[in-house]
Every structure is written in structure tokens, then in C-alpha cells.
C-alpha positions, 0 to 999 in steps of 0.5 A: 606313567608308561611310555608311548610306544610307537609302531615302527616298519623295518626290514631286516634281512629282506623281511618288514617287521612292525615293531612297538617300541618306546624309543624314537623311530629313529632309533629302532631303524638304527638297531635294525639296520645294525642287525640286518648289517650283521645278518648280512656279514654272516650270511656272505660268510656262511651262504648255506645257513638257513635264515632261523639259524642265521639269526640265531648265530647274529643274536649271539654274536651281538651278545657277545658283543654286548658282553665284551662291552659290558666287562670293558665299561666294568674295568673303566668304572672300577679304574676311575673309582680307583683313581677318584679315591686315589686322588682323595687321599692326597 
């Protein structure tokens, strides 16, 4: 059975977006508060960037963040597979 999904208002970067998600309201407010706080950072730090482009750059900076966090939970699991088999052979 399909989720509900919920529509949520948020604003990111000064724009309301309506947004159907499964997840909580909460939630989605979280993760647009966190793109609206990184559309921000960036902005302070590139004020000539137009806003698509703005996004554009936002969206690939939280890939790459969600890459490196992706690799780092890679190398934690294979790091306790290690250690799990290790202390099976004792």
C-alpha cells in the first residue's frame, strides 16, 4: 500500500513551495530549512550568482556531501564486517 502524502508550504531562499511528500511536515521543513541554509551560505559568498544557477551549485554541493557520507558509511561497514569476522575466528 502506498504512502499518504502530505502537502507541506515551505520557503526556500524567499520562495513558498508546496511540496507532497510522504514523510512528516516536519521533516520536509527540516530538509528546506537545510537547502534554504546552504542556498544562503553560498549566496553570502557568490552575490552575483543568479538564483537557477545558485541552485544548481547548492544541489551539487549537497551531492557532494551526500557522497562523502555515503563512501565514509562504506568504510564503517566494511570496517565492522572486518572486525565481526575477525572476532568469529577467535
Amino acid at each position: 500500500m502506498d504512502e499518504e502524502r502530505k502537502r507541506v508550504s515551505v520557503t526556500i531562499f524567499g520562495e513558498e513551495y508546496v511540496v507532497k511528500a510522504a514523510a512528516s511536515a516536519d521533516q520536509v521543513r527540516r530538509l528546506a530549512a537545510r537547502v534554504d541554509e546552504r542556498m544562503r551560505q553560498i549566496a553570502a559568498a557568490n552575490p552575483r550568482l543568479g538564483t537557477s544557477k545558485l541552485a544548481v551549485l547548492t544541489a551539487m554541493t549537497l551531492a557532494d556531501d551526500l557522497q562523502k557520507m555515503e563512501e565514509q558509511f562504506e568504510r564503517l561497514t566494511r570496517q565492522l564486517e572486518e572486525e565481526w569476522a575477525r572476532r568469529q575466528r577467535r
